[in-house]
C-alpha angles and dihedrals in degrees: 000000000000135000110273081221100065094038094051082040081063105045094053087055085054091053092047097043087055092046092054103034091101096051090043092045088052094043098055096040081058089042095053098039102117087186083064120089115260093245090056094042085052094045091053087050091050087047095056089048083057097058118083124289095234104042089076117098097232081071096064116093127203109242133181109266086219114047094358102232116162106218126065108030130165101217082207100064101030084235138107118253082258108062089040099056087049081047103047098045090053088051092246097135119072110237097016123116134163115259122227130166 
C-alpha cells in the first residue's frame, strides 16, 4: 500500500493538470508556430514556465486504482502486476485465465 499522501500528491496533479490543459494546449500552438514572430513565440514560452510545475501532464504518474503503487502498472486495467496476478488467479477479472502447457 502506498502512502495517502502521495496518492492524494498525485490526485491533486490530475485535477491541476485538468484545470490548466487549455492554457497549456493554446501556449504551445503559439510556441511551435513557425508563421509567428520569434519574440511572440519566446513570450508564450516564457508564459508556460510561468505556469505551475504540476499542472503539467508529464507530472502526472500512473498508479494502481487499488493500493496506489507507482511501479509496475498495467495501463489496461488500470492495476499493478500485483493486484492483477491476486485477481486473476481468483478469477476477478473478466477474460483472464492462467496459462499452463
Amino acid at each position: 500500500m502506498a502512502k495517502t499522501s502521495s496518492v492524494e500528491k498525485n490526485n491533486r496533479r490530475k485535477k491541476m493538470a485538468k484545470q490548466y490543459a487549455a492554457k497549456w494546449a493554446k501556449l504551445k500552438e503559439i510556441a511551435n508556430d513557425p508563421s509567428r514572430p520569434a519574440d511572440e513565440r519566446f513570450a508564450a514560452r516564457l508564459k508556460m514556465a510561468t505556469l505551475p510545475r504540476n499542472s503539467h501532464p508529464t507530472r502526472i504518474r500512473n498508479r494502481c486504482a487499488l493500493t496506489g503503487r507507482a511501479r509496475g502498472n498495467y495501463r489496461k486495467f488500470g492495476i499493478s502486476r500485483l493486484m492483477f496476478r491476486e485477481l486473476a488467479s481468483m478469477g476477478m477479472i473478466p477474460g483472464v485465465t492462467k496459462s499452463s502447457w
